[in-house]
SEMARSE-904744 format. One record per residue: residue in three letters; x, y, z of N, C-alpha, C in turn. Coordinates in steps of 0.2 Angstrom, whole numbers, plus 5000, padded with zeros to 4 digits. Layout:
% SEMARSE-904744
AlaXYZXYZXYZ
...
% end
This chain:
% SEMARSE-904744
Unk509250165039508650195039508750265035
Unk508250285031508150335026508150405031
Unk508250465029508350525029507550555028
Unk507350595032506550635030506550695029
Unk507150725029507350785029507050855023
Unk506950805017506550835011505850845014
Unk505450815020504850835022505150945024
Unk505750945025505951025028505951055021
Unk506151035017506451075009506051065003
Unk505651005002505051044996504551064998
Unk504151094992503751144991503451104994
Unk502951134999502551135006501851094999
Unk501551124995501051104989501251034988
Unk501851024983501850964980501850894986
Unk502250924993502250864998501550855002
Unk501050915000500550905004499950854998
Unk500350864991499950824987500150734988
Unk500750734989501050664989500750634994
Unk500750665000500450615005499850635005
Unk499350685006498850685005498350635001
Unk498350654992497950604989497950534991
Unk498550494994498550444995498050435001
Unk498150465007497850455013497150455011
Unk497050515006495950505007496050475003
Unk496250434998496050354994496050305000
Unk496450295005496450265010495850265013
Unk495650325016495250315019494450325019
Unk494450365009493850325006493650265005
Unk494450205005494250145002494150115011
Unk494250125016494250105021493550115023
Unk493150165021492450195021491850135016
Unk492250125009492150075007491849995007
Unk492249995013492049895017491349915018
Unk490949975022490349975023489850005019
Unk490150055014489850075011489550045005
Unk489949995002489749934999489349895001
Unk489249895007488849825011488249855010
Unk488049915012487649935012487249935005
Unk487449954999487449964994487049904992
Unk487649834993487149794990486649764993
Unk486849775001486249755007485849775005
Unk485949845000485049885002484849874994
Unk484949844988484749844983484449754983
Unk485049704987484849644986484249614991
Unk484249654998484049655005483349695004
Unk483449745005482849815006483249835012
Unk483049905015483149955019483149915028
Unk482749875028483049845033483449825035
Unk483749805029484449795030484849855032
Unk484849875027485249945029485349965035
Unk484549965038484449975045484949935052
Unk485049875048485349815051486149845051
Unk486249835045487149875046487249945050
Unk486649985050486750035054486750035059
Unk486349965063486449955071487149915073
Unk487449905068488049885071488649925068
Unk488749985065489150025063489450085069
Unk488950065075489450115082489650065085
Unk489750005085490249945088490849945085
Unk490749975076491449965071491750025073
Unk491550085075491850165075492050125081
Unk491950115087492250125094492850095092
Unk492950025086493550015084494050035080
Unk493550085075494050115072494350175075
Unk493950205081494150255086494850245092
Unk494850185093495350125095495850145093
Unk495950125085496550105080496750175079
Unk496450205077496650275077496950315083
Unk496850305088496950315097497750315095
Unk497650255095498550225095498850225088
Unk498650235084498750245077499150315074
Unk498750365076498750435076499250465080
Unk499350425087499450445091500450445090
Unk500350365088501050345083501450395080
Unk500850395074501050445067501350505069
Unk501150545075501250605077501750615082
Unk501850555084502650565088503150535083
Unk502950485079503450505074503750565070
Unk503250575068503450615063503850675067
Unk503550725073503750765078504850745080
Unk504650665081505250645082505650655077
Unk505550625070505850635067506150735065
Unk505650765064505950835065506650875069
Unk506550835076506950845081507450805082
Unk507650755076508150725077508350655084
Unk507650655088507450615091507150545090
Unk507450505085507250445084507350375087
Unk507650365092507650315099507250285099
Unk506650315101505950295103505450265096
Unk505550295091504850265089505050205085
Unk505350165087505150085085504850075091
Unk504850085095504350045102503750095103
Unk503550165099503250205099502650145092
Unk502750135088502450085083502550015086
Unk502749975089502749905089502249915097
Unk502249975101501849975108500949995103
Unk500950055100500250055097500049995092
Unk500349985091500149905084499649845091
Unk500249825098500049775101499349795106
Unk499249885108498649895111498249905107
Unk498249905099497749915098497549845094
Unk497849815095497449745094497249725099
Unk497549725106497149725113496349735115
Unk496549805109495849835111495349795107
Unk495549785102495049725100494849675102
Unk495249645105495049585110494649585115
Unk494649665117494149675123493349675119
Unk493449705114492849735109492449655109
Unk492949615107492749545106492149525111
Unk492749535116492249515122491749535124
Unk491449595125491049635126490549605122
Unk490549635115490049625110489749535111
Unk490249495109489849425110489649415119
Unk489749435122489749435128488949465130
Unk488649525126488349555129487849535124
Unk487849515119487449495114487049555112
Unk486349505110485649525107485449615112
Unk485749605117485449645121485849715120
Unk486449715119486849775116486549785110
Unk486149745105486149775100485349795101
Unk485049785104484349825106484549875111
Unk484949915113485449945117485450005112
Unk485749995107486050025103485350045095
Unk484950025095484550045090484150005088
Unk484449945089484049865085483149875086
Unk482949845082481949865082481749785082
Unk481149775083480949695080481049665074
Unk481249715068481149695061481749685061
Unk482049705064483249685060483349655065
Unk483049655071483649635076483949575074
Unk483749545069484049435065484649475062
Unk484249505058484849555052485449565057
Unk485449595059486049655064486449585068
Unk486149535071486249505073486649425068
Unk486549415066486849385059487449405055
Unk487549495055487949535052488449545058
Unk488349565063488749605069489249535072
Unk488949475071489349435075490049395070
Unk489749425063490149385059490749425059
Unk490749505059490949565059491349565066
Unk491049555071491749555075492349515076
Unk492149465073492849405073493349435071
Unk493449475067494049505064494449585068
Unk493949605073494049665076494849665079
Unk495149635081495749625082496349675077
Unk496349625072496649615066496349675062
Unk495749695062495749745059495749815060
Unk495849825067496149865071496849895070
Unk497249825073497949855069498049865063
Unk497749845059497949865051497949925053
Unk497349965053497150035054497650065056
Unk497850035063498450085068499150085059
Unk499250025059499950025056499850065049
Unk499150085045499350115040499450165042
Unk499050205047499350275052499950295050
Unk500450255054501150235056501650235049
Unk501150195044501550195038501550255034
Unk500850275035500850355030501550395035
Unk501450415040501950435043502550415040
Unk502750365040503250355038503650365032
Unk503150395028503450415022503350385016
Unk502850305018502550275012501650295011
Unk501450345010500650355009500350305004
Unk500750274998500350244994500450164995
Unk501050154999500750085002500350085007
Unk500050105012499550115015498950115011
Unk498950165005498450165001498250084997
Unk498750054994498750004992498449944994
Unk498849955003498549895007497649915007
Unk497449965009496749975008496249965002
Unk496649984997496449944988496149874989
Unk496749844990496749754990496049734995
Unk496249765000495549735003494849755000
Unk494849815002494049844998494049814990
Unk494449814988494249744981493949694983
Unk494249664986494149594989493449584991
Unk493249644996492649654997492049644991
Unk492449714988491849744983491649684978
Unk492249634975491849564974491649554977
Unk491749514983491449464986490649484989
Unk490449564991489949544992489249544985
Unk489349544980488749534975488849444975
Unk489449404975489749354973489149284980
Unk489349334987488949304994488349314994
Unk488049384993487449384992486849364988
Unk487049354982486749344975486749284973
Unk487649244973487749194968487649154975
Unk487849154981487949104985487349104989
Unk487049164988486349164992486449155000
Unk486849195003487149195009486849265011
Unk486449305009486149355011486449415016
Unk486349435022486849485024487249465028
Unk487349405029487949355030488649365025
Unk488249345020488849365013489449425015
Unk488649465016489249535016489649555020
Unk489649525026489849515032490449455031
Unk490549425027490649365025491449405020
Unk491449435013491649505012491849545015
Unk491649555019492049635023492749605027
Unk492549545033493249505035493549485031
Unk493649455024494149435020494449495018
Unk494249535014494649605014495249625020
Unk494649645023494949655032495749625031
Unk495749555031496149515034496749545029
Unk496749525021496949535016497549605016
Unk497149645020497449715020497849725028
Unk497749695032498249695038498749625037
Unk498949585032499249535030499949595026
Unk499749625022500149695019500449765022
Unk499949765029500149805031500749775037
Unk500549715039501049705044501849685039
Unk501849655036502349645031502849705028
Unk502549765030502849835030503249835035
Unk503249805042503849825047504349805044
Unk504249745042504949735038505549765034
Unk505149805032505449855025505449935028
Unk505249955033505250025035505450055034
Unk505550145034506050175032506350195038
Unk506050215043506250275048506450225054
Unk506550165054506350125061506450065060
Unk506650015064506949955065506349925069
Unk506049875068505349835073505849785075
Unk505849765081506049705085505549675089
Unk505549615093505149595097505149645104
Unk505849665107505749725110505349795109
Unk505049795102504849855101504149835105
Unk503949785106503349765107503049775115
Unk503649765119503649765125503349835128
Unk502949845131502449885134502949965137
Unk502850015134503250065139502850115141
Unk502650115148502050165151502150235146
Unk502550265148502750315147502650345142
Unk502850315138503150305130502350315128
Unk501750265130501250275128500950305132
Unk500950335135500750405139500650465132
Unk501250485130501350535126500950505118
Unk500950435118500650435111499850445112
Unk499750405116498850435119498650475120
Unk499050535121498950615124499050645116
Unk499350625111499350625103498650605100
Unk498450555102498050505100497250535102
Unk497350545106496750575109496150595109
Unk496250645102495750695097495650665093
Unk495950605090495750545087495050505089
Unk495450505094494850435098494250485099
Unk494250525103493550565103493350585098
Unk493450605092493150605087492950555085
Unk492950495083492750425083492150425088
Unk492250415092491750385100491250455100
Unk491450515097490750535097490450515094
Unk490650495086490250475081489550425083
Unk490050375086489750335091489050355096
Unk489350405100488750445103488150465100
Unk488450495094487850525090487450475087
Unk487750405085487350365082486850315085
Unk487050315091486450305097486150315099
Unk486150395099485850435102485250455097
Unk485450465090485050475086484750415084
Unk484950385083484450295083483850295088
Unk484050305093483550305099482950345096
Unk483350395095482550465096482450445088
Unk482750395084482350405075481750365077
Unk482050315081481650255084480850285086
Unk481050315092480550355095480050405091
Unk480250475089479850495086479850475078
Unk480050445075479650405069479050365071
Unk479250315075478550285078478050325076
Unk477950375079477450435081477050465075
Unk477850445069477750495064477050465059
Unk477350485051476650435045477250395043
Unk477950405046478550375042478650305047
Unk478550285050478850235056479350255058
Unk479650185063480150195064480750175060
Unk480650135055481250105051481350135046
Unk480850195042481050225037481650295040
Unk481350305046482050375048482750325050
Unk482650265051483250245054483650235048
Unk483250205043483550195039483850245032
Unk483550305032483750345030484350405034
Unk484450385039484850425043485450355041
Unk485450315040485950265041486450275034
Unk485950295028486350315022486550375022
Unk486250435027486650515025487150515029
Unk487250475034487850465037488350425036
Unk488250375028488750335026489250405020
Unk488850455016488850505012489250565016
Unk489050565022489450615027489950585028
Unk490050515032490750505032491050515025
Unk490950475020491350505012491750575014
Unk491250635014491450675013491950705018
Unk491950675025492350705032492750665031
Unk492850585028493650565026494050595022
Unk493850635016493850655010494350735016
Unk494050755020494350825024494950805028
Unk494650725034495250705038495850685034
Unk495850645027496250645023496750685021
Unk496550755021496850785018497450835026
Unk497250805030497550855037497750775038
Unk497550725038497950675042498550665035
Unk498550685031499150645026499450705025
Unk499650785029499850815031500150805036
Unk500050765041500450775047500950755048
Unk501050705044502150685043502350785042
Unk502050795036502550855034502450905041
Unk501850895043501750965049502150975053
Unk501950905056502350885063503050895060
Unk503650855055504150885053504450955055
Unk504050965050504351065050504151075056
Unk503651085061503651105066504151075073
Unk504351045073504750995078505451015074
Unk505451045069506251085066506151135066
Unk505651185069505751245069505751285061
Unk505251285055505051305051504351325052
Unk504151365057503551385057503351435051
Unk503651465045503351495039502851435035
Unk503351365036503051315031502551295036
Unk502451285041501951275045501251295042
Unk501251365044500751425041500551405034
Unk501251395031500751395022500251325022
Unk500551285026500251205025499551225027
Unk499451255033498851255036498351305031
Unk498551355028498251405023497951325018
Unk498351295016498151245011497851185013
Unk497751175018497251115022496751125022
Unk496451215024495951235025495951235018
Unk495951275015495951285006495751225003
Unk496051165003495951124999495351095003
Unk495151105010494651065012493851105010
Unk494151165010493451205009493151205002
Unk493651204996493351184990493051114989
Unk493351054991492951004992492151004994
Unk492251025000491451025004491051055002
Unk491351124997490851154995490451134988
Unk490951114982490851044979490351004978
Unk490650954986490050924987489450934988
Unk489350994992488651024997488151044989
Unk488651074984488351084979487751024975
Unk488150954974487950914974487350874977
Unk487350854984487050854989486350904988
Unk486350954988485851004985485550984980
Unk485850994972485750984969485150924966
Unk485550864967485350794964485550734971
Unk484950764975485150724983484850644982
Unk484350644977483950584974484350514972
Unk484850564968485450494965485650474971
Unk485950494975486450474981485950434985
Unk485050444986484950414991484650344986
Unk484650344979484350294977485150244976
Unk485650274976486250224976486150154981
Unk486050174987485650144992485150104993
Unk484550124987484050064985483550114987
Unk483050114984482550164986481750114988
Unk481550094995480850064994480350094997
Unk480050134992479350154990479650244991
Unk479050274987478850344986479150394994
Unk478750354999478650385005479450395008
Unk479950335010480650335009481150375007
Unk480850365000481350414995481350494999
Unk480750514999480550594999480850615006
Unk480550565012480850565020481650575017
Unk481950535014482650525013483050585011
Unk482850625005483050665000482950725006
Unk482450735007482450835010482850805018
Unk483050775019483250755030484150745026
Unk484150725017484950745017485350785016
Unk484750855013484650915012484850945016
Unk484450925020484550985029485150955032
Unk485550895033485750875036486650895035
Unk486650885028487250905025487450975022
Unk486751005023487051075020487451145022
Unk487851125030488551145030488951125034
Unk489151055028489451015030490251045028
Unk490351085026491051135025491251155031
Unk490751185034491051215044491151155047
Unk490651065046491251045051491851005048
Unk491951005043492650965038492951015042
Unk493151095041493751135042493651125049
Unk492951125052493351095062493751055064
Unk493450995061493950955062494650935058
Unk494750965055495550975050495851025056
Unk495551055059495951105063496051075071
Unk495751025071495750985076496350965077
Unk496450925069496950885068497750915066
Unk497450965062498051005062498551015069
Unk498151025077498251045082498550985083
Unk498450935083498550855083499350845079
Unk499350855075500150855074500450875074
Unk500350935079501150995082501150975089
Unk500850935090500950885097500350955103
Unk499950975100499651015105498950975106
Unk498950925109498450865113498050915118
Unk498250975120497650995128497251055123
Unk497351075114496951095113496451075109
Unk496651025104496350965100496050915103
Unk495950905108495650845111494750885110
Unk494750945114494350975116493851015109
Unk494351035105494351045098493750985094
Unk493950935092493650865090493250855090
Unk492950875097492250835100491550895101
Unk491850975101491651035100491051035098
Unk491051025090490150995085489950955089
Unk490150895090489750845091489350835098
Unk489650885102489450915111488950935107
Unk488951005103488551045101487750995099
Unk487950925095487450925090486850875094
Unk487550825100486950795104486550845109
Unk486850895110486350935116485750955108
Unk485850985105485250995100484850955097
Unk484950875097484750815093484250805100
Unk484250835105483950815110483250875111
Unk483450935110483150995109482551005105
Unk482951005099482351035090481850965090
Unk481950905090481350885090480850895093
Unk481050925100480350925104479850965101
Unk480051025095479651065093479551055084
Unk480151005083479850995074479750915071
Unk479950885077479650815077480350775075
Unk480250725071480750685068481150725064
Unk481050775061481350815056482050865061
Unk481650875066482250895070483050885071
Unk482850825070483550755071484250795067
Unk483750795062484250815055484450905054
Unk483950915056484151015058484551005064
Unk484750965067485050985075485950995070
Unk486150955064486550955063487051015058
Unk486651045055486751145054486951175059
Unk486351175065486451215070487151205072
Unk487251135074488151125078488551135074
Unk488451125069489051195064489251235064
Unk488651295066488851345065489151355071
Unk488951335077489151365086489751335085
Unk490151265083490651235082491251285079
Unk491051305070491651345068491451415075
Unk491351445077491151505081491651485087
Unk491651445088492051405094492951395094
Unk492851375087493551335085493851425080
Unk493651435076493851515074494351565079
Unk494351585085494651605089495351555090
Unk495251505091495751465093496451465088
Unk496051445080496551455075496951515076
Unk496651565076496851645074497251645079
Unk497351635085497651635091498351585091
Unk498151535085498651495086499251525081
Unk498951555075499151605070499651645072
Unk499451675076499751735079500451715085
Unk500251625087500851605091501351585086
Unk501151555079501751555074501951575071
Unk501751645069502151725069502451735075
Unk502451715079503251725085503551695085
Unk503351645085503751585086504251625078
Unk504051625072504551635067504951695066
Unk504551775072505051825072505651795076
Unk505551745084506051735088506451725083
Unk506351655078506951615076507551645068
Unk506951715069507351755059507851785065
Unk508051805070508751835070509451785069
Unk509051725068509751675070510251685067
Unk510051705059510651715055511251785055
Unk510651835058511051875060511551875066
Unk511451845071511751855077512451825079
Unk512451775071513451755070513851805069
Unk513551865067514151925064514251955071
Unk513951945078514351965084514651925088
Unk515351925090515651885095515551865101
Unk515551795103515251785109515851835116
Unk515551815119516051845124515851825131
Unk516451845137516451805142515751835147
Unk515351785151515051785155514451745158
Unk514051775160513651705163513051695160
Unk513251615159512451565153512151535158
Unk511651555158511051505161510751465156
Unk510951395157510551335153509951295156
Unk509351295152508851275155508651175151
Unk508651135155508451085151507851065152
Unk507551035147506751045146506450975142
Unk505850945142505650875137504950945135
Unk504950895131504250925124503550925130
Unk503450995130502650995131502751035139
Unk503551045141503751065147503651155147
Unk503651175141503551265140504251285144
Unk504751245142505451265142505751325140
Unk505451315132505651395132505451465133
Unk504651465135504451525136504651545144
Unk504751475148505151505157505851535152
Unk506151515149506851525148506651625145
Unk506151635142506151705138506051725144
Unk505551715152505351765156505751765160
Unk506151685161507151725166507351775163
Unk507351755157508051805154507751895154
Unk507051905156506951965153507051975162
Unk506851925166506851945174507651975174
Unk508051945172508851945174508951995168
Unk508652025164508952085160509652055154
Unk509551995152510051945148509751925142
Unk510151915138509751885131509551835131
Unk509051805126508851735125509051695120
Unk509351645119509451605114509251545113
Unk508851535107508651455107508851425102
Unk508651415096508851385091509551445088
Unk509551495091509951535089510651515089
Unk510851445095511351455097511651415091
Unk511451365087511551325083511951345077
Unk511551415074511751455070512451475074
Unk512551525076513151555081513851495085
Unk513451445085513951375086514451375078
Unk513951355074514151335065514551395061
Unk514551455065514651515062515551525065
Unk515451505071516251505073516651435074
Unk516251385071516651325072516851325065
Unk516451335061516451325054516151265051
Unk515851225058515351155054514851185054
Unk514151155049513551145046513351165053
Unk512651195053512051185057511851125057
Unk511951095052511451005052512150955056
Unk512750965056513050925061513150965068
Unk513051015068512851035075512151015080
Unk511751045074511151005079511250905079
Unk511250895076511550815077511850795082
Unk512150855085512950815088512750765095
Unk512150745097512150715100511650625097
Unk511550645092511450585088511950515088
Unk511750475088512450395088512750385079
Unk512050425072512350435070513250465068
Unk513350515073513650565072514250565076
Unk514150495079514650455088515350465086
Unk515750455080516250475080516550545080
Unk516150565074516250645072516350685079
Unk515750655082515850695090516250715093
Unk516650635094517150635100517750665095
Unk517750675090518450695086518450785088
Unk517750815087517450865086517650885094
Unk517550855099517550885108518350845111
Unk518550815107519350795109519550855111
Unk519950845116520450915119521250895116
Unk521550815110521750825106521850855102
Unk521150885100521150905094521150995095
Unk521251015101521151095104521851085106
Unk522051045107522951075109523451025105
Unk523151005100523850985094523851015091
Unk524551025087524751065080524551055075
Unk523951135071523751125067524151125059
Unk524851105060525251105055525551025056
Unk525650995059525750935059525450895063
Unk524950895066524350855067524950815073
Unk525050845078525550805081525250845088
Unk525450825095525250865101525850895105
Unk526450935098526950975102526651035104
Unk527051065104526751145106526851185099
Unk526251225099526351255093526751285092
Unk526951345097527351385098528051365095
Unk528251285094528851275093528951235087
Unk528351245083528251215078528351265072
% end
């Protein structure tokens, strides 16, 4: 197994480039399978199509909310593990998410064909797509399984320190896609079947690639054992995973929930009900671009975060986070620019049918997207919290906007009509960063101590230990082991030492801090017992023999 150790020692920029650009290629070409459909759905089809793919696009999130659950959930106890030199668990931390989050497929499976026609009139369907949606959505789910895991395991891969084969596996498919639907729709006149037709070959293409990675891994050995189910063990990745999946499943929320009401007060409106459906279905295919484009850049961060934080480098922590925000906020502002600008090209990419459409379309992408920078940096901040293993404040973090947007999605229309819909979503922005702001800064402020505690360490080998009484505290992650251990020691008037001791161990043994911290590793199973021998404390350091020195 490879060494991740260089995640602690280069420059925080370059490593945040390496795995970053890969992951939001990843996860714009993953955004891709749908965004293509639609593309051609809506130039070869017309808008009701469109409409069609957008009534079955909260069945695909609840999926990709899934795969990410346990995907994420994976990545972040690895990477954490690997920091801490606790590597045991994650072959069964990856072979356990890989098997639930095809499970979860299988449920999805069910459900969906199970509940039929009626789940998609549930969820938005009208009389004019319901064939459409229904034609697409059943083709689409045969593959939920498989395309689920893919998802989890590219998680799993980025972490593990390949971003561009994850990337890669996502290429291959969405190629495969992006032929095959002009090729379905047009040559073969298979219509939105095609595309649907398309998106599972891809799919399939790209978890054939990813599974074929466990075999070659860097950090970890997959066995059929890995696969065998550990409560526990999935407890802690779920609790990882968490802020993943809510962010998914709101998206979900929102997409129903706004369907419903396009449904409703469009009816009412001069626009119907299929032109706000369908015009909500393209600004939300452009929002995700840009919010993968954000979670890219803090998800293909979190090897490096998790690392150095789970080794105690909380300086390179802070820089990371200074440039996640940084690089996120220049993108979104970029695009808003965009968006603003020249909102016309983006919604005519989609297919433009008639005057009325268009105009509906272009001023509701205006309003809808125009600060879309406050929710990218929410959720990068989510996710940041998300791989330093802190699940009870990221969970809550996640879903903060989109609490906000459905209590408003419910509100502003009662007084601005349909157009409401799309103003509810500025509002929850701004209340969202207002929300999440204190939390960062507070968090700021925890990894400034955390980094005074750990800078005396190198000073405190130039005082000699001496006799008296240690209180040792033993602790698992998430136990706040070492803040009881600062309030004993200030109650008993004693000092505190935590990472400190390692330096001060290496200082009077004269081994390395990296074989000290180790010393409980299997790597390092000899050295050990050579290292704690009472052979080697009471034989002659001149003839390596077990006389008495004195006589030697």
């Amino acid at each position: 197994m490879e060494n991740n150790q260089y995640l602690g020692t280069e420059k925080v920029g370059r490593l945040l480039g390496q795995f970053a650009i890969p992951c939001i290629f990843s996860l714009i070409i993953s955004c891709l399978y749908n965004i293509v459909d639609q593309i051609f759905v809506g130039n070869g089809i017309g808008y009701l199509g469109n409409a069609a793919t957008g009534v079955i696009f909260p069945i695909t999130v609840v999926g990709w909310g899934m795969s990410l659950f346990f995907g994420d959930g994976a990545a972040a106890h690895l990477s954490v593990s690997l920091g801490r030199n606790e590597t045991e668990s994650i072959h069964k931390g990856v072979g356990n998410a890989a098997f639930c989050s095809f499970l979860s497929g299988v449920v999805i499976i069910a459900i969906s064909y199970g509940c039929g026609d009626s789940l998609l009139r549930l969820i938005g369907a009208t009389d004019a797509n319901l064939k459409m949606a229904h034609d697409y959505g059943f083709i689409i789910y045969a593959m939920m399984p498989l395309a689920m895991a893919q998802n989890t395991l590219a998680s799993i891969i980025r972490a593990d320190g390949s971003p561009a084969y994850a990337m890669g596996a996502m290429l291959t498919g969405a190629v495969i896609n992006i032929i095959g639907d002009p090729v379905a729709i047009f040559v073969l006149q298979l219509g939105i079947r095609g595309a649907a037709y398309a998106t599972i070959l891809g799919q399939f293409v790209s978890f054939v690639i990813c599974a074929a990675y466990l075999m070659k891994s860097r950090t970890f050995h997959i066995s059929a054992g890995s696969f065998r189910l550990d409560a526990n063990l999935l407890k802690r990745i779920m609790a990882l995973g968490t802020s993943s999946l809510l962010t998914q499943l709101s998206i979900v929320v929102i997409t129903v929930i706004n369907n419903i009401l396009l449904v409703r007060y469009g009816a009412v409106s001069v626009y119907g009900a299929d032109i706000p459906l369908a015009a909500f279905v393209v600004i939300m295919k452009l929002f995700q671009i840009v919010l993968n484009i954000a979670i890219g850049i803090a998800a293909g961060a979190q090897p490096i975060v998790g690392y150095n934080y789970g080794a105690g480098k909380y300086s390179r922590v802070r820089e990371l986070l200074k440039l996640i925000i940084g690089w996120t906020a220049i993108v979104c502002l970029v695009c808003t620019a965009l968006f603003e600008a020249i909102p016309q090209v983006f919604i005519r990419m989609f297919g433009a049918d008639g005057e009325l459409y268009t105009q509906f379309a272009v001023g509701c992408l205006r309003i809808y997207l125009s600060l879309i920078v406050f929710t990218c940096v929410q959720k990068v901040c989510a996710i940041f919290l998300q791989s330093i293993g802190h699940a009870k404040a990221s969970a809550p973090l996640s879903v903060v906007r989109d609490v906000f947007l459905i209590v408003l999605s419910l509100i502003i229309p009662l007084f601005l009509g349909v157009t409401g819909i799309f103003w509810a979503a500025p509002a929850a922005d701004v209340f969202a960063i207002l929300v999440t702001a204190p939390v960062m800064i507070r968090l700021w402020k925890e990894l400034n101590k955390e980094e005074a505690i750990m800078a005396p360490a190198k000073k405190l080998p130039e005082y000699p230990t001496r006799a008296g009484v240690v209180v040792t505290i033993s602790r698992e992650h998430g136990s706040a082991g070492k803040r009881v251990g600062q309030l004993v020691a200030k109650k008993l008037g004693m000092p505190c030492y935590y990472k400190e001791m390692i330096a001060i161990a290496a200082h009077e043994s004269g081994l390395t801090e990296e074989f000290i911290s180790n010393l409980n590793s299997d790597e390092n199973a000899i050295m050990r017992e050579l290292y704690l021998s009472t052979n080697v404390v009471t034989g002659c350091h001149h003839c390596a023999s077990s006389c008495n020195p004195q006589d030697c």
